[in-house]
C-alpha positions in Angstrom: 206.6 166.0 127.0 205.8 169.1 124.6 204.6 166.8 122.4 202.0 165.5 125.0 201.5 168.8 125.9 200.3 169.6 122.7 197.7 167.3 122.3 196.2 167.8 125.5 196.2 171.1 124.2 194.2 170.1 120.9 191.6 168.5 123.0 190.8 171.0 125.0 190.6 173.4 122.2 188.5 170.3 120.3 186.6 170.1 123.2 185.6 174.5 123.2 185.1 174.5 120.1 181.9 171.5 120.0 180.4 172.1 123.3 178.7 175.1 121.5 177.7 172.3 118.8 176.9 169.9 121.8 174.8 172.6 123.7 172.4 173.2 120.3 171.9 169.9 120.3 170.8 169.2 123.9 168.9 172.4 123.3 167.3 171.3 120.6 165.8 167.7 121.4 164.3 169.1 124.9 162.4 171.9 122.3 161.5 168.5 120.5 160.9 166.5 123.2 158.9 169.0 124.9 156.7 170.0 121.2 156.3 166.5 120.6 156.7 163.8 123.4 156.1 165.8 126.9 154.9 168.7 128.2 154.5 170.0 131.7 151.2 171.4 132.8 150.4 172.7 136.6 146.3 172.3 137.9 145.0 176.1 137.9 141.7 174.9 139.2 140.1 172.6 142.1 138.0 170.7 139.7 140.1 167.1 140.1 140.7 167.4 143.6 142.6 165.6 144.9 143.5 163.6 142.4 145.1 166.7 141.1 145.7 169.8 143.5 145.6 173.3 142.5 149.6 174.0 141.9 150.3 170.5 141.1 152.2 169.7 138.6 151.9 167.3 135.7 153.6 165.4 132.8 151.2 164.9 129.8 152.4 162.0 127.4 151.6 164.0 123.6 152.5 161.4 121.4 150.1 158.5 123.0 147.1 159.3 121.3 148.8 159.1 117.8 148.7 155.8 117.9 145.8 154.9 119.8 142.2 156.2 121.0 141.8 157.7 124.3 140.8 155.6 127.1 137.9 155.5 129.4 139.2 156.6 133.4 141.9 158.3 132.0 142.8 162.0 132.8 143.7 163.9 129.9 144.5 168.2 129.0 142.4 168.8 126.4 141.6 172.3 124.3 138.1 173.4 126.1 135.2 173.7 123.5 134.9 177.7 122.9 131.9 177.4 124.9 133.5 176.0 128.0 136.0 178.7 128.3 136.1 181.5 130.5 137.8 184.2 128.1 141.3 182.9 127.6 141.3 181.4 123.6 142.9 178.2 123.4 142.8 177.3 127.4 143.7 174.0 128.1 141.4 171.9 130.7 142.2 168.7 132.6 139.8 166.0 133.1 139.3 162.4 133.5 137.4 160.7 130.1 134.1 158.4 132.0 132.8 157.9 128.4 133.3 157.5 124.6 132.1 157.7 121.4 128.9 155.3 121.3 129.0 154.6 124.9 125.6 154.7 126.9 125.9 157.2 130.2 123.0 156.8 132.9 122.8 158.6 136.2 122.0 156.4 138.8 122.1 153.1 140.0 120.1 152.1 143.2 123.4 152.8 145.0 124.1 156.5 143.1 126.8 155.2 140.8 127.0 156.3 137.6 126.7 153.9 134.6 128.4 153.3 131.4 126.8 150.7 129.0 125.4 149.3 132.6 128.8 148.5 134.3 128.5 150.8 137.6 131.6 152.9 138.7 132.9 152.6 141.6 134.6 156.1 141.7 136.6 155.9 145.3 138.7 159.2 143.3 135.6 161.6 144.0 136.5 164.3 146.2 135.6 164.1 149.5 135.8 167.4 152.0 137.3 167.8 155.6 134.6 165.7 157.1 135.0 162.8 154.7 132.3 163.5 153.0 132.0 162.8 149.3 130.6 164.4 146.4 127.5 162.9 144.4 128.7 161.6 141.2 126.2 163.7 139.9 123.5 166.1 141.3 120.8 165.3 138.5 119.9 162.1 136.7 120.4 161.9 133.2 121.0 159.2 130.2 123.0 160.1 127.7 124.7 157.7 124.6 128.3 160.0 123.7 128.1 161.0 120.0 131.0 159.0 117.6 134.3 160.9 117.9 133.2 162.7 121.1 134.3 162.3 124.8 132.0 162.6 127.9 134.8 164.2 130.1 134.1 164.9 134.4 136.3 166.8 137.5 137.0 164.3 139.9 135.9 167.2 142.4 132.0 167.3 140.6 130.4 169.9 142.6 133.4 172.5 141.6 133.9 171.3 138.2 133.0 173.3 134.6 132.7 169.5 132.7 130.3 167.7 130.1 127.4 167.6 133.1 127.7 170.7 133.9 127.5 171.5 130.2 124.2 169.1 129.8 122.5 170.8 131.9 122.7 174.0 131.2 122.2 173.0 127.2 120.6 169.8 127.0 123.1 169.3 124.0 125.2 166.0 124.1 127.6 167.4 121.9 128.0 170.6 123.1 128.3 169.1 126.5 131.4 166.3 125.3 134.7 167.1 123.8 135.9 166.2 120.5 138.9 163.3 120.5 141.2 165.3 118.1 141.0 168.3 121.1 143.0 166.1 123.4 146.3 167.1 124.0 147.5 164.1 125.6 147.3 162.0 128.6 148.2 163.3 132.0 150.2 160.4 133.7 152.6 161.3 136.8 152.1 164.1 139.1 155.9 165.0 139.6 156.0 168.0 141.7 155.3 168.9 144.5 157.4 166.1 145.6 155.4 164.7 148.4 152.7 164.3 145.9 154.5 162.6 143.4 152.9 159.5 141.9 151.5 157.6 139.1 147.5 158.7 137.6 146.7 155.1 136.7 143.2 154.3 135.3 141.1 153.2 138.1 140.2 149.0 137.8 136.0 149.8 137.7 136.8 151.1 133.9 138.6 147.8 133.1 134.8 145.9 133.4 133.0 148.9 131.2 131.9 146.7 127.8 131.6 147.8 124.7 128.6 149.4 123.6 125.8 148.0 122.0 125.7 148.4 118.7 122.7 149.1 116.2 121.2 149.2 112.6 
C-alpha cells in the first residue's frame, strides 16, 4: 500500500511540475495560431450590411492567400491605402473583392447590374433598408479595367461605404481607387458571434460565371 501510495504521489507531483510546461505550450500555439493562421476581427462600420453587422464578429483565414490569389466575391480585411483612412495608421477595412488585376469593370447593364469582363452580377447581398428597398450597385456609370496586382474592392451596403467607387470618383485614379493584393490580410469566412448570426460568408454563385479577362498585345 505505501508503496502505491508513493507513486501516486510521484504523478501527481509529475503532473505540477509539467502543467506549467503544458500551459506555455497551449499558450504559445494560440499566439501562433492567432499571428499566423486566424485572427478575429469585429465590423466597426455599416459599410457590408448585412452581410456583416456593425459588432459582428469575424474569423479571417491569414494563411490562404499564401498559397493562392485572392478571389473575385470574396470578403476580405485588408490594410486601407493611406488615402482611404480616416486618421488611425494601419486601419484595417473589410470588403468584398468584385474585381482583379486585368479584369474589365462597367457600370451598367440595361438591368443596373454591374459588369465584370461582361458577365452581369447578380448581387442579391446589396443592402436593402426597412422598406426592402435596395441600394444601386452604383450611383454613377463608369468603365474601368483593374491595374495588374490591384483589387477593385466594394461595401455590400454601397451608399454607406468608403470603397474603390467611392475613391474613383472623387480621383478619377484606378489605382488610387483599388487596393494592392499584398495589403490583404486574409479572407473573412464565418461570422461566429453573435450567435444568432453565425454562418458561413461563401462566394456568391454570379462570380463563379465571371471569365477571364481578355488579354492584349
Amino acid at each position: 500500500m505505501d508503496e502505491q501510495n508513493e507513486q501516486t504521489n510521484k504523478r501527481r507531483g509529475s503532473f505540477w511540475r509539467e502543467l506549467p510546461i503544458l500551459l506555455g505550450v497551449a499558450i504559445l500555439v494560440a499566439f501562433l495560431v492567432r499571428f499566423f493562421v486566424l485572427q478575429t476581427f469585429y465590423i466597426p462600420s455599416p459599410s457590408m450590411e448585412h452581410t456583416l453587422n456593425v459588432l459582428d464578429r469575424v474569423l479571417v483565414n491569414k494563411l490562404v492567400y499564401d498559397f493562392r490569389d485572392p478571389r473575385r466575391g470574396e470578403i476580405v480585411v485588408f490594410k486601407a491605402p493611406s488615402d482611404w483612412q480616416s486618421g488611425t495608421e494601419g486601419e484595417d477595412f473589410i470588403k468584398r473583392i468584385i474585381g482583379v488585376g486585368g479584369d474589365r469593370i462597367v457600370c451598367c447593364d440595361a438591368q443596373k447590374r454591374l459588369m465584370v469582363n461582361g458577365h452581369s452580377l447578380d448581387e442579391p447581398y446589396i443592402y436593402r433598408d426597412a422598406d426592402g428597398t435596395q441600394d444601386p450597385a452604383a450611383d454613377e456609370e463608369f468603365d474601368i479595367t483593374v491595374p495588374p496586382g490591384r483589387l477593385w474592392v466594394m461595401g455590400d451596403h454601397r451608399s454607406a461605404s468608403g470603397d474603390s467607387l467611392e475613391h474613383y470618383q472623387q480621383s478619377q485614379d484606378v489605382n488610387e481607387a483599388t487596393v494592392e493584393k499584398d495589403a490583404v490580410v486574409g479572407r473573412a469566412f464565418t461570422i461566429f458571434w453573435p450567435l444568432s448570426r453565425a454562418g458561413w460568408l461563401s462566394v456568391p454563385e454570379t462570380f463563379g460565371s465571371v471569365p477571364e479577362p481578355t488579354r492584349t498585345g
